[in-house]
C-alpha positions in Angstrom: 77.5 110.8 93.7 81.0 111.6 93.7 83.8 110.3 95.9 84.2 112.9 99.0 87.3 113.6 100.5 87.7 112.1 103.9 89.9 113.3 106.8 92.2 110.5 105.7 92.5 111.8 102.6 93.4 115.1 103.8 96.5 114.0 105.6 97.7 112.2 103.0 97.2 115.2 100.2 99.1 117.4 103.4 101.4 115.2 104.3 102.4 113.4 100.5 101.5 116.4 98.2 98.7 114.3 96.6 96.1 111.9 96.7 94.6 109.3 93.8 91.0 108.6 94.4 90.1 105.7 92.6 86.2 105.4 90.5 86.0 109.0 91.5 83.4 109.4 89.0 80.7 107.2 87.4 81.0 106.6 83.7 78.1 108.4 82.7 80.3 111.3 83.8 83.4 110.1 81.9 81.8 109.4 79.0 79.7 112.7 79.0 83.5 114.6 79.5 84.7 112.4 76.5 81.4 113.4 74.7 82.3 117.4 75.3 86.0 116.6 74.0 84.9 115.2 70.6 82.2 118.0 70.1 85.3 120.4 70.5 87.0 118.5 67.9 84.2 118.6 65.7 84.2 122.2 66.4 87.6 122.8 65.5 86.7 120.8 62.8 84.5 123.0 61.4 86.2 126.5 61.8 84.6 127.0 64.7 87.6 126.9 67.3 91.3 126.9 67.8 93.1 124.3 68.9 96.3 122.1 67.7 96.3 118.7 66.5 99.2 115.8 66.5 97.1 113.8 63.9 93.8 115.9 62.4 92.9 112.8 60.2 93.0 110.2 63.4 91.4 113.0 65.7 94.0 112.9 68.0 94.5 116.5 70.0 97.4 118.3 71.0 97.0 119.8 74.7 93.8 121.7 74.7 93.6 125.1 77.0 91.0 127.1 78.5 87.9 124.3 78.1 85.5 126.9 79.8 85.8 129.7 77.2 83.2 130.3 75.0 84.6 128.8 72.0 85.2 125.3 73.5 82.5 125.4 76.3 80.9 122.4 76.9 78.0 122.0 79.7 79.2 118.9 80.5 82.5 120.8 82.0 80.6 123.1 84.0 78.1 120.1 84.8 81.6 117.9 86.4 82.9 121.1 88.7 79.4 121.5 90.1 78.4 118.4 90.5 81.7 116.0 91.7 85.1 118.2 91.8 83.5 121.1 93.5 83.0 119.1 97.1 86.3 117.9 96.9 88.4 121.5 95.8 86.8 123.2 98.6 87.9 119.7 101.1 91.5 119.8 99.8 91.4 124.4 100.1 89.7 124.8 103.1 87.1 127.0 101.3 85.7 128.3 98.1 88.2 128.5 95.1 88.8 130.6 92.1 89.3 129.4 88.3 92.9 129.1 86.9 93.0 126.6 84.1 90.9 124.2 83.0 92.2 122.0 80.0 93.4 118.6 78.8 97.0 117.2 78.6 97.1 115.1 75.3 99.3 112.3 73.6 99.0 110.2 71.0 100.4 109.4 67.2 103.5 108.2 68.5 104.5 111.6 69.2 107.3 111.5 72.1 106.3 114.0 75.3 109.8 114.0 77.6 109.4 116.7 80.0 111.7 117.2 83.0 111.1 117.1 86.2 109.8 120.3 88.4 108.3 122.3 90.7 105.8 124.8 88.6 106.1 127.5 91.2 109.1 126.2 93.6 112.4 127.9 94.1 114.4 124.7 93.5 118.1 125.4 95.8 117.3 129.0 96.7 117.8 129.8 100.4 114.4 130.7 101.0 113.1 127.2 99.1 111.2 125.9 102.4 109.8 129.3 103.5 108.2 129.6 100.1 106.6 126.2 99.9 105.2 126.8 103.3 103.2 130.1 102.5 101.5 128.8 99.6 101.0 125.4 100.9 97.5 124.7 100.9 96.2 127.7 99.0 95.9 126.2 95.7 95.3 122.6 94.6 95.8 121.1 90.7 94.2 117.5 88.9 95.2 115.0 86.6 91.9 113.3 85.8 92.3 110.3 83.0 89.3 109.6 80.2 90.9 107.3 78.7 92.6 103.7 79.8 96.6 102.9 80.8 97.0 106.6 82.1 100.4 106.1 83.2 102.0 109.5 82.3 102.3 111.5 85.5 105.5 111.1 87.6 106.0 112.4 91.0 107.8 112.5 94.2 105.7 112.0 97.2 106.3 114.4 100.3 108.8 116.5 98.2 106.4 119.6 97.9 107.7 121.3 101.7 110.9 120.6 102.2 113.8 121.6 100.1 115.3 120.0 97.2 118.1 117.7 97.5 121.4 118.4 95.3 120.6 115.1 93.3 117.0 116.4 92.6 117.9 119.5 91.3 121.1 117.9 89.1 118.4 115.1 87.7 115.7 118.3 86.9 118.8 119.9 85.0 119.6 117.1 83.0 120.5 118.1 79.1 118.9 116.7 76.3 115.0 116.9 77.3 112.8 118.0 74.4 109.0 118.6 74.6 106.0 118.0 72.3 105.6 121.8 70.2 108.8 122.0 69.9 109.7 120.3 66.8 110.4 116.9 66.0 111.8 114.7 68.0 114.9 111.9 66.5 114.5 107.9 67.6 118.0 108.3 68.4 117.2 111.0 71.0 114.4 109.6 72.3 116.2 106.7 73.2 119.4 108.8 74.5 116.9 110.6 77.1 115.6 107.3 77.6 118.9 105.7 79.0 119.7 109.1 80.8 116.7 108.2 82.6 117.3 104.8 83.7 120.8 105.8 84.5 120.5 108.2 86.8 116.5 108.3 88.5 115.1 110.7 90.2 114.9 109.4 93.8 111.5 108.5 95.4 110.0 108.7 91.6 106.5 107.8 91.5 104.3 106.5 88.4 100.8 107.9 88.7 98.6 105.3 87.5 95.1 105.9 86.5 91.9 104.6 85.0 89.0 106.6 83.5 87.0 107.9 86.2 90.2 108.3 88.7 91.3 111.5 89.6 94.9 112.6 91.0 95.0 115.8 93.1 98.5 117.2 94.0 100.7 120.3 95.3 102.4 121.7 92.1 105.6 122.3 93.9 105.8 118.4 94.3 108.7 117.1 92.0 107.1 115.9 89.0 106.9 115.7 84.8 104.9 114.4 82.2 106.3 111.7 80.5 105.4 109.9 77.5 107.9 108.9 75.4 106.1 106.4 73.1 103.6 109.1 72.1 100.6 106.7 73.6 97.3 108.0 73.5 96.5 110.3 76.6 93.6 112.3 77.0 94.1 113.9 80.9 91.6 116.7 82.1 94.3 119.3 84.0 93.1 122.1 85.7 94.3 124.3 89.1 92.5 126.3 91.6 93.2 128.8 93.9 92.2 130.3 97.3 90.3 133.6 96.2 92.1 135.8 97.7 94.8 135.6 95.2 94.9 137.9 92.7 95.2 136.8 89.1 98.9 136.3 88.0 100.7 136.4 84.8 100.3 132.8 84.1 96.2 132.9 84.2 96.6 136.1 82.9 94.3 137.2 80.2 91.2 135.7 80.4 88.2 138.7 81.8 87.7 139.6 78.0 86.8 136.4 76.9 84.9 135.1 80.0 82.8 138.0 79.6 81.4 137.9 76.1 77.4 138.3 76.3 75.9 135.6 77.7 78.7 133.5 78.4 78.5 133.5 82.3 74.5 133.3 82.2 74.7 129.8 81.0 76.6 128.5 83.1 75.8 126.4 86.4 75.9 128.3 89.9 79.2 126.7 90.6 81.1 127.3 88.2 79.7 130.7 87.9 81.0 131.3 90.8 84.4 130.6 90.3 84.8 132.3 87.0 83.2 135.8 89.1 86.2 135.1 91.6 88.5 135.1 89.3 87.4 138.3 87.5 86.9 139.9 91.1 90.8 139.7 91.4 91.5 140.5 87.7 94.1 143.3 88.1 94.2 146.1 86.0 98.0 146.9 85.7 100.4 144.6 85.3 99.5 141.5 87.0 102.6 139.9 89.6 103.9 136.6 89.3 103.6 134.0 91.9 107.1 134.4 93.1 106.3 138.7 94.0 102.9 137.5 95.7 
């Protein structure tokens, strides 16, 4: 069995923004999740699949999206949201919970990630900042959830998700010089510069995340965070996000009814899952869908 989430837990997660929750899974799970990672690979491999690659010949992934589509659908996947993560969304929502994103986050082949910090959906410094934390607060819940050992790649700042940003905060998050994996190569020389900027000037309250396979970090998005990984170690994360089914599908999960519905694609899944791939398409829109920020 899976670790539940116990009242404790849910303070913390309201009150910090997140929670770790150590040996979550056993590792018969972990190793079946690494198992479905490799078939896609092999997949991929073989023409089968899409997916990016920082070294092909070493099998090391880039970030891998949309892990329950029917290309790169593994029953493993499904098996894991039924079985463990389901009991603890629905703790951490108050309730049932539709798909967004299900992937991996991936490093490796000393391939320098610097990303800087943010809020995914915040209004960092806008005078309604606080008020827009607050509505969403509790209606949608992400993971970071290592498979592989010395996960040390996810930086936060712990009780920042409701209140507003501080003018140091947002002068850190605007920092020149960050580059991203995808976006070209990256120069020693400016590895090292972003490095120093770093050290220099910290983001305040800064947390490393820490993980081992079969722990799992659950956390507000609107927390100050950033992936960061500027050796290029080998990281294989499984990141998805979740949200209260009364949401309707917005531009950033946009685009995935076609797909999910290919024959026979839904009828082999587990009940669980099922279920949260039919709540997503039950608020597919069909104009224009609305970003977070008009919602």
């Amino acid at each position: 069995m899976a670790t539940r989430i116990t009242p404790k837990d849910l303070e913390h997660y309201h009150h910090e923004g997140y929670i770790i929750l150590r040996g979550a899974f056993s590792p018969a799970r972990v190793k079946s999740l690494v198992d479905g990672v490799n078939r896609i690979m092999d997949l991929a491999l073989e023409g089968k699949c899409q997916m990016g690659w920082l070294d092909k010949e070493r099998r090391l992934p880039a970030r891998i999206g949309n892990m329950l589509h029917p290309d790169k659908y593994q029953p493993a996947f499904a098996q894991w949201l039924d079985e463990d993560l389901n009991p603890q969304i629905e703790a951490l929502i108050g309730g049932p919970a539709r798909h967004s994103l299900f992937g991996m986050l991936a490093g490796g082949a000393g391939d320098p990630y610097l990303q800087a910090w943010h809020r995914d959906i915040g209004k960092p410094g806008a005078p309604d900042e606080v008020e827009f934390l607050h509505h969403h607060h509790g209606r949608f819940v992400q993971f970071n959830a290592s498979l592989v050992e010395d996960d040390h790649y996810l930086n936060i700042v712990p009780a920042s998700h409701l209140r507003a940003s501080t003018a140091q905060e947002i002068a850190v998050s605007g920092r020149k010089g960050f580059t991203r994996t995808g976006t070209g190569p990256i120069a020693a020389d400016e590895v090292r510069a972003i490095e120093a900027w770093d050290k220099e000037q910290p983001m305040p309250g800064g947390m490393v995340v820490r993980m081992e396979p079969g722990d799992i970090a659950y956390y507000n998005a609107n927390l100050w965070h950033r992936g960061w990984n500027p050796a290029g170690g080998k990281r294989w994360t499984m990141h998805s996000a979740f949200w209260k089914p009364q949401y309707p599908v917005m531009s950033h999960e946009h685009g995935q009814r076609e797909v999910m519905l290919t024959p026979g694609h839904l009828d082999r899944m587990p009940p669980v899952t099922r279920a949260y791939i039919q709540r997503y398409l039950d608020v597919y829109p069909e104009g224009k869908p609305k970003s977070l920020l008009e919602i």
